[in-house]
VOPAGU-2260 file (C-alpha; in pm, 1 decimal, decimal comma):
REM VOPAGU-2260
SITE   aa  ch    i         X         Y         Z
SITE  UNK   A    0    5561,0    7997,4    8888,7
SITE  UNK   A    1    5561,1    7686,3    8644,4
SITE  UNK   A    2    5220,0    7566,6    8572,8
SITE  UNK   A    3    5407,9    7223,0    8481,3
SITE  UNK   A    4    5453,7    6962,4    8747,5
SITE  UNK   A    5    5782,2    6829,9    8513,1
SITE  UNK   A    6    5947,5    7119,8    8502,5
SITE  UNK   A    7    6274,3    7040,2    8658,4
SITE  UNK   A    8    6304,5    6774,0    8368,5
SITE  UNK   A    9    6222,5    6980,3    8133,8
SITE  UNK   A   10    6499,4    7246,0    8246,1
SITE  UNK   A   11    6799,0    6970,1    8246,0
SITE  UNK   A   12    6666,5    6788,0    7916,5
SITE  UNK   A   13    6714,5    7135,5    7725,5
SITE  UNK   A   14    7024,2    7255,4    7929,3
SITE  UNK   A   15    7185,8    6916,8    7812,2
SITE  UNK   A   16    7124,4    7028,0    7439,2
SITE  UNK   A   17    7219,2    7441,0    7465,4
SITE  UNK   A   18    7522,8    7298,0    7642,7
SITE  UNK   A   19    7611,3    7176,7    7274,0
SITE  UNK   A   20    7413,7    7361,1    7056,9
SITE  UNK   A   21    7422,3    7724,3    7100,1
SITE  UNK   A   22    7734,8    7973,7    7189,4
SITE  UNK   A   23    7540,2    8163,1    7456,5
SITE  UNK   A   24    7243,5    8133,2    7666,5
SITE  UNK   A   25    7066,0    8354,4    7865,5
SITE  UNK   A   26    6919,9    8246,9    8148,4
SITE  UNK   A   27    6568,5    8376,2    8289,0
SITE  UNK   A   28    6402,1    8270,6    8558,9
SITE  UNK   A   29    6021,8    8296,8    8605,1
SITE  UNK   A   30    6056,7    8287,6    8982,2
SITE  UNK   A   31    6279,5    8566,6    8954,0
SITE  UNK   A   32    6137,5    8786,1    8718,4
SITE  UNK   A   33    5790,5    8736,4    8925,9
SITE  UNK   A   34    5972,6    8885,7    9239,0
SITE  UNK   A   35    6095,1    9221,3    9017,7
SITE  UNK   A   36    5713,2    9270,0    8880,4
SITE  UNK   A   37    5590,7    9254,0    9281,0
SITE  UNK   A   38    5855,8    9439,5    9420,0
SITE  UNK   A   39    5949,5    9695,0    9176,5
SITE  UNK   A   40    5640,3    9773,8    8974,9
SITE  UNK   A   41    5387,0    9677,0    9298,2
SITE  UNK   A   42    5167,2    9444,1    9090,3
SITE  UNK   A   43    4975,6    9237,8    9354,8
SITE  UNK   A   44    4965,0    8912,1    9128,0
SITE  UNK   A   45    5199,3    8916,5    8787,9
SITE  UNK   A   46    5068,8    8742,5    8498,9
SITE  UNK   A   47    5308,2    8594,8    8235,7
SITE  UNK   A   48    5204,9    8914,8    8054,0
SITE  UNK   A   49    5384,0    9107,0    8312,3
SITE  UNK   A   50    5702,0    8858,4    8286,4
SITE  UNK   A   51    5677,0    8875,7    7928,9
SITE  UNK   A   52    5731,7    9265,3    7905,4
SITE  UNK   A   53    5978,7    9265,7    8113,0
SITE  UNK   A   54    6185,1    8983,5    7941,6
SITE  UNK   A   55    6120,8    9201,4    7599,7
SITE  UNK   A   56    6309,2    9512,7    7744,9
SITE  UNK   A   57    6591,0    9237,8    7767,8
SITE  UNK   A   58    6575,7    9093,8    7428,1
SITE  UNK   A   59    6524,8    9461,9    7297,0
SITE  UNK   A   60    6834,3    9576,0    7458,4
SITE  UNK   A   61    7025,2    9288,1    7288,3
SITE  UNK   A   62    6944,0    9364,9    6947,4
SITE  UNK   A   63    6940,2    9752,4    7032,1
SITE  UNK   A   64    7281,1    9788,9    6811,2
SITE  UNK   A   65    7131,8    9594,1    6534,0
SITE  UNK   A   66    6891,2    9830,0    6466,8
SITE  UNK   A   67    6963,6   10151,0    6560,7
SITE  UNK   A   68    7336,1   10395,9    6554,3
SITE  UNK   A   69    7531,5   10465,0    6913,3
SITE  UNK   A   70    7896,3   10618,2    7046,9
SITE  UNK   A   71    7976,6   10279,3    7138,8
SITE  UNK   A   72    7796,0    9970,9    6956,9
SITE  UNK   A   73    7789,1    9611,1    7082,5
SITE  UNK   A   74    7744,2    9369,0    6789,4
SITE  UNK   A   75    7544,3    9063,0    6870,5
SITE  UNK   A   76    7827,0    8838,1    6752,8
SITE  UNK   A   77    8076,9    9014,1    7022,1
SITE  UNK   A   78    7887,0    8858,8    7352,7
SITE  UNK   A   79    8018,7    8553,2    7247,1
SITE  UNK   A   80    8371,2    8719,0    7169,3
SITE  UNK   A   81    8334,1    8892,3    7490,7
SITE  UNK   A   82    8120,0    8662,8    7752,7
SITE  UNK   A   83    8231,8    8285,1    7663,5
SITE  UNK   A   84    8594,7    8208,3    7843,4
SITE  UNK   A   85    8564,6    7881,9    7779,2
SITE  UNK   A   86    8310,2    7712,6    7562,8
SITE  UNK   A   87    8043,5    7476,1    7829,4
SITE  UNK   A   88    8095,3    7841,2    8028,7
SITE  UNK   A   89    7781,1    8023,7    7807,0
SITE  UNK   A   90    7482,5    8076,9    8075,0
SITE  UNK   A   91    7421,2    8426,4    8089,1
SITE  UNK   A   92    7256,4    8612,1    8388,7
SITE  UNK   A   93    7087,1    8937,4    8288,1
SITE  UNK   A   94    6908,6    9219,3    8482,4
SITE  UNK   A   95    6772,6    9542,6    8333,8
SITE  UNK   A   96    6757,1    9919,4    8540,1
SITE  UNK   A   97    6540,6   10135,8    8565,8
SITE  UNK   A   98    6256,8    9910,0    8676,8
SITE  UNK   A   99    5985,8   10180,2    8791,4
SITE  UNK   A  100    5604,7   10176,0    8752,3
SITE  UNK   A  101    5431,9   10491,7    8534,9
SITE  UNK   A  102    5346,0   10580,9    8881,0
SITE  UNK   A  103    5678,2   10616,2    9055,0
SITE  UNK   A  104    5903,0   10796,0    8773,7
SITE  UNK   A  105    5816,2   11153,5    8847,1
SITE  UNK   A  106    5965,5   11185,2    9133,8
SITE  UNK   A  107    6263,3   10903,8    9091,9
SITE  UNK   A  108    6638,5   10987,5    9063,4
SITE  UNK   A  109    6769,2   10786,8    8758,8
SITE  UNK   A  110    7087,5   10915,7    8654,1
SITE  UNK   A  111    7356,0   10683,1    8491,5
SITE  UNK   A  112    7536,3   10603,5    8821,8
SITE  UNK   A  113    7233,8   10470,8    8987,8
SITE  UNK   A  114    7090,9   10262,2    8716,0
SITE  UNK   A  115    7469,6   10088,5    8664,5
SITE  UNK   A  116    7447,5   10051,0    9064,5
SITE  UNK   A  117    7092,1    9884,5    9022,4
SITE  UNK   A  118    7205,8    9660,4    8766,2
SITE  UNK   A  119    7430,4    9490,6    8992,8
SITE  UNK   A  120    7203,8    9446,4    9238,3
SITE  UNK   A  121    7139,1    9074,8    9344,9
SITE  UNK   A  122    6764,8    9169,8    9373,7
SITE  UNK   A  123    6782,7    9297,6    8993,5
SITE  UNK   A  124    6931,8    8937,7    8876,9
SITE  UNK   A  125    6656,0    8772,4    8660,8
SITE  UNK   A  126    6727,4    8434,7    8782,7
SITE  UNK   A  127    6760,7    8335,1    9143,9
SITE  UNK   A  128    7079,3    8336,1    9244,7
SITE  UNK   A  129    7327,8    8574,2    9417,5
SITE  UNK   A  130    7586,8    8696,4    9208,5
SITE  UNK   A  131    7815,3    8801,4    9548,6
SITE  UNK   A  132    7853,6    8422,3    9604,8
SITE  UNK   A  133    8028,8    8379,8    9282,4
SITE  UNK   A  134    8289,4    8588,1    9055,6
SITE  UNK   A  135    8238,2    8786,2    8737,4
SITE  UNK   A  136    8410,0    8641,2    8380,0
SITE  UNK   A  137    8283,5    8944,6    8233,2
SITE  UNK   A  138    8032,2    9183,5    8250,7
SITE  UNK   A  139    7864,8    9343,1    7904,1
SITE  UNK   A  140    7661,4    9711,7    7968,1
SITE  UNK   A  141    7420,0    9808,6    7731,8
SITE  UNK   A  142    7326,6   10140,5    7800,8
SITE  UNK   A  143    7016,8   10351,4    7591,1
SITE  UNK   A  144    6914,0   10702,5    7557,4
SITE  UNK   A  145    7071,2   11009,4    7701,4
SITE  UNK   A  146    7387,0   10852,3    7782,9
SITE  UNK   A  147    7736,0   10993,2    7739,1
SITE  UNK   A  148    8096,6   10750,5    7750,3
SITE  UNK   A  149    8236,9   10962,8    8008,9
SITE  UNK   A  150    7929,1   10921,1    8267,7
SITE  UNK   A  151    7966,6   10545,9    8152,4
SITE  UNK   A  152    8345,7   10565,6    8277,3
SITE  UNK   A  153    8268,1   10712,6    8590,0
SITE  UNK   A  154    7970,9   10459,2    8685,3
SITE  UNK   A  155    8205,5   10196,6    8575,8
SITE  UNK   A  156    8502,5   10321,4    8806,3
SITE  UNK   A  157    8246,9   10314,0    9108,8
SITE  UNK   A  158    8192,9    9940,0    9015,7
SITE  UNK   A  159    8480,2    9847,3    9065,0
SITE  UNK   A  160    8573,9    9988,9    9382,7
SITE  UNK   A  161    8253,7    9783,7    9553,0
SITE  UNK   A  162    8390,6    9493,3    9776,7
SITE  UNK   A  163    8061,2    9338,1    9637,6
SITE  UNK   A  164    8148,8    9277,0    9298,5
SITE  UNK   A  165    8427,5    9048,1    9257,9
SITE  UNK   A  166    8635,5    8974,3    8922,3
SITE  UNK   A  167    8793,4    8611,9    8886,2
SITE  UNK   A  168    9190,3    8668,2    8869,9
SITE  UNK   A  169    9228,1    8531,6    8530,2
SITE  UNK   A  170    9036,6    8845,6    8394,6
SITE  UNK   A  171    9013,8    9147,9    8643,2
SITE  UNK   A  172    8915,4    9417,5    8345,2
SITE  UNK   A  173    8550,9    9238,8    8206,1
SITE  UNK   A  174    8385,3    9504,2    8156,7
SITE  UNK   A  175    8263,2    9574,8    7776,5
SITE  UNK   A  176    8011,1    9872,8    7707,8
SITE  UNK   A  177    7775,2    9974,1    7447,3
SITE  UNK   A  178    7609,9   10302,3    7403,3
SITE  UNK   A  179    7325,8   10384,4    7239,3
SITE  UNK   A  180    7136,5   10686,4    7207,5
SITE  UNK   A  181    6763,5   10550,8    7102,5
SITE  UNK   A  182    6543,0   10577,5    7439,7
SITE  UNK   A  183    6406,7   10245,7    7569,7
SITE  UNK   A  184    6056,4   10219,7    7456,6
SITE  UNK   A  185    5783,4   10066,2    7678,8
SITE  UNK   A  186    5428,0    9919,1    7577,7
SITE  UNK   A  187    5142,3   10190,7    7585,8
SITE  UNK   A  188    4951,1   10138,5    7882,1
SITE  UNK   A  189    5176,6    9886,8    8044,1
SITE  UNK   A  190    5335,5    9845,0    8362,3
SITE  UNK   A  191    5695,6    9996,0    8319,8
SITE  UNK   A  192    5738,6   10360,8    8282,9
SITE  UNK   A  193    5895,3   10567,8    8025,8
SITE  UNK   A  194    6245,3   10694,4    8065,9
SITE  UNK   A  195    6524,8   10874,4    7936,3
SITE  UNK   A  196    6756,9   10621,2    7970,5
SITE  UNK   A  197    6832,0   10241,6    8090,2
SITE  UNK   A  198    7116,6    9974,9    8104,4
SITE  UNK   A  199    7038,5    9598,0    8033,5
SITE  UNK   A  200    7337,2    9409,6    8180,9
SITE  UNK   A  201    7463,6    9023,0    8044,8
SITE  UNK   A  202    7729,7    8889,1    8265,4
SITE  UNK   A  203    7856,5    8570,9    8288,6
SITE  UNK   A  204    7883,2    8503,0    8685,0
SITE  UNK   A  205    8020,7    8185,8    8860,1
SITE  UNK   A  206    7675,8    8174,0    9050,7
SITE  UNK   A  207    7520,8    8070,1    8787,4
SITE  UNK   A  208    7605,8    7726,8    8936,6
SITE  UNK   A  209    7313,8    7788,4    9207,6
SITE  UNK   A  210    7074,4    7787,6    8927,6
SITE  UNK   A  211    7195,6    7448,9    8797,7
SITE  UNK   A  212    7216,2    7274,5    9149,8
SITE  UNK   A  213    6868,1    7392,6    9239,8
SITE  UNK   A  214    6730,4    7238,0    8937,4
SITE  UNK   A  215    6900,0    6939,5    8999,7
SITE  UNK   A  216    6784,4    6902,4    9322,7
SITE  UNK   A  217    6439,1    6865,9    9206,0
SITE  UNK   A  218    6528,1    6644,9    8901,8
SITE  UNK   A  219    6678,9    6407,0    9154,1
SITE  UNK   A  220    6353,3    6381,3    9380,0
SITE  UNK   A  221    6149,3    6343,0    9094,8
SITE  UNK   A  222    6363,5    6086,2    8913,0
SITE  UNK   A  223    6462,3    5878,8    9241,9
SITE  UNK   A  224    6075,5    5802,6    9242,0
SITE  UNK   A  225    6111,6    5796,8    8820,1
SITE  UNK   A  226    5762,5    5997,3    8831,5
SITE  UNK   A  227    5627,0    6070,0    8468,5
SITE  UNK   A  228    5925,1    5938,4    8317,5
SITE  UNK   A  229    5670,1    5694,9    8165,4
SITE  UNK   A  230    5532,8    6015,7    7942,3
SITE  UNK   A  231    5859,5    6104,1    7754,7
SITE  UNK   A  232    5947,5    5685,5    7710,6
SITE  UNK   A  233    5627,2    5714,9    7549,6
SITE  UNK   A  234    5674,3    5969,0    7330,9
SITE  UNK   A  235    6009,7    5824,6    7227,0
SITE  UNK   A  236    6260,7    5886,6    7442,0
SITE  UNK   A  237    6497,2    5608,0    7638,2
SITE  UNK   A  238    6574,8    5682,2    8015,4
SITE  UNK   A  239    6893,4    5682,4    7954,0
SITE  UNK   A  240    6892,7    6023,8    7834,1
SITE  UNK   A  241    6746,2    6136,7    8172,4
SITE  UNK   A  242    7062,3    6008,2    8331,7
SITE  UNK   A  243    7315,6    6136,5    8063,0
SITE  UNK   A  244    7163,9    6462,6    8088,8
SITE  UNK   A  245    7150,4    6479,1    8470,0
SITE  UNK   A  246    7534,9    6352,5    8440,6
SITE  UNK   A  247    7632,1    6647,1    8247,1
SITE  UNK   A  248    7457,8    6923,6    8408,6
SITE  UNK   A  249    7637,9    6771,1    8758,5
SITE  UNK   A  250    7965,3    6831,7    8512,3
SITE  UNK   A  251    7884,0    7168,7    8403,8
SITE  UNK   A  252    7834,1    7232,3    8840,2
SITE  UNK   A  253    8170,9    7162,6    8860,5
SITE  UNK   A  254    8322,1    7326,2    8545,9
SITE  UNK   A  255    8188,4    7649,7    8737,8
SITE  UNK   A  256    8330,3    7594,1    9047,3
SITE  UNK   A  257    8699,0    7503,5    8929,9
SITE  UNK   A  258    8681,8    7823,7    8688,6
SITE  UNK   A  259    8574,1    8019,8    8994,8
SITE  UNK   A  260    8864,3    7873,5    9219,5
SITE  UNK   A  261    9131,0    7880,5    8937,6
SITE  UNK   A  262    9326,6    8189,1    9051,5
SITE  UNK   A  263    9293,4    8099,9    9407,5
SITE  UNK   A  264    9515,8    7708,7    9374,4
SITE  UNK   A  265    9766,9    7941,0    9200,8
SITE  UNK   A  266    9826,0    8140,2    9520,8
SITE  UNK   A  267    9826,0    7852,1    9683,8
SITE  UNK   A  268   10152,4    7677,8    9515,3
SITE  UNK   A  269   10439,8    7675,6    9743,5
SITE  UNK   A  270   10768,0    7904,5    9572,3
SITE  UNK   A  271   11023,3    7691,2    9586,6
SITE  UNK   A  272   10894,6    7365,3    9407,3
């Protein structure tokens, strides 16, 4: 959906520098988000308006406990706490429920169960990857409006009896919740409809990895044939940062994996050595 040709340069030059600069990142995905405005809200042809409005329900529901009271507040500073095992391990997937046009909410069933199903969803993801191909760190639930802890409890119980979603050894309880009880709020006369209540979900996921690999993959055509590298030398930058970048992106592929198969060489250890 990227109206620029260098893109895929673009994505691993700045992943090199939130790998070191920032505590946690959350990743969205144009592509992605696209696919939710088409299939959930039946817009023929999304516009980065579109996108945009549904990235802000995201960004709302982070700062939701920074502005308003709840049973059960997240702090901003606690997704860190609570998300980042260890520290390269800070890209975030996120996906937000109830997606539904103004059109479809009358007659559509969203009770607390069903929006913490949707959430989970690898359709709901808001960058392309599948979150069944990889294992959960930890998942952080951000629920708004008419929500109560013990429906919470129960939707979170369901969870974790799905085969689908799968908890990395090393920390089989990540879920953290927040509650609170201001009703999302939608643009008048936009595309999402207004409900009683929604769930914005932040989890860090081993998949994430896909994200990564897929971007490399099209750094690596591009930079085999070094096309437009010529721009960014002249604006000042050496080629060598292309490669050190590109190096540590492949590193940060591989950080996932191992943290992914960490419980599993455990297992694998004979007893008597």
């Amino acid at each position: 959906v990227s109206t620029a040709v260098v893109e895929p340069y673009n994505s691993v030059l700045s992943t090199h520098s939130l790998l070191e600069h920032t505590d946690v990142s959350v990743l969205l995905d144009n592509e992605a988000i696209y696919d939710i405005c088409r299939r959930s809200l039946d817009i023929e042809r999304p516009t980065y308006t579109n996108l945009n409005r549904l990235i802000s329900q995201i960004i709302s529901s982070l700062t939701t406990s920074l502005r308003f009271d709840g049973a059960i507040n997240v702090d901003i500073t606690e997704f860190q706490t609570n998300l980042v095992p260890y520290p390269r391990i800070h890209f975030m997937l996120s996906s937000y429920a109830p997606v539904i046009s103004a059109a479809k909410a009358y007659h559509e069933q969203i009770s607390v169960p069903e929006i913490t199903s949707a959430v989970f969803e690898p359709s709901s993801m808001m960058a392309k990857c599948d979150p069944r191909h990889g294992k959960y760190m930890a998942c952080c639930l951000m629920y708004r409006g008419d929500v109560v802890p013990k429906d919470v409890n129960a939707a979170v119980a369901t969870i974790k009896t799905k085969r689908a979603v799968q908890f990395v050894d090393w920390c089989p309880t990540g879920f953290k919740c927040g509650i609170n009880y201001q009703p999302p709020t939608v643009v008048p006369g936009g595309d999402l409809a207004k409900v009683q209540r929604a769930v914005c979900m932040i989890s860090n996921n081993t998949a994430v990895a896909e994200v990564f690999a897929r971007i490399d993959h099209k750094f690596d055509l591009m930079y085999a044939k070094r096309a437009f590298v010529h721009w960014y030398v002249g604006e000042g930058m050496e080629e060598g940062e292309f490669s050190e970048a590109r190096e540590d992106l492949a590193a940060l592929e591989k950080d996932y994996e191992e943290v992914g198969a960490e419980g599993v060489e455990d297992e694998e250890e004979p007893e008597d050595y």
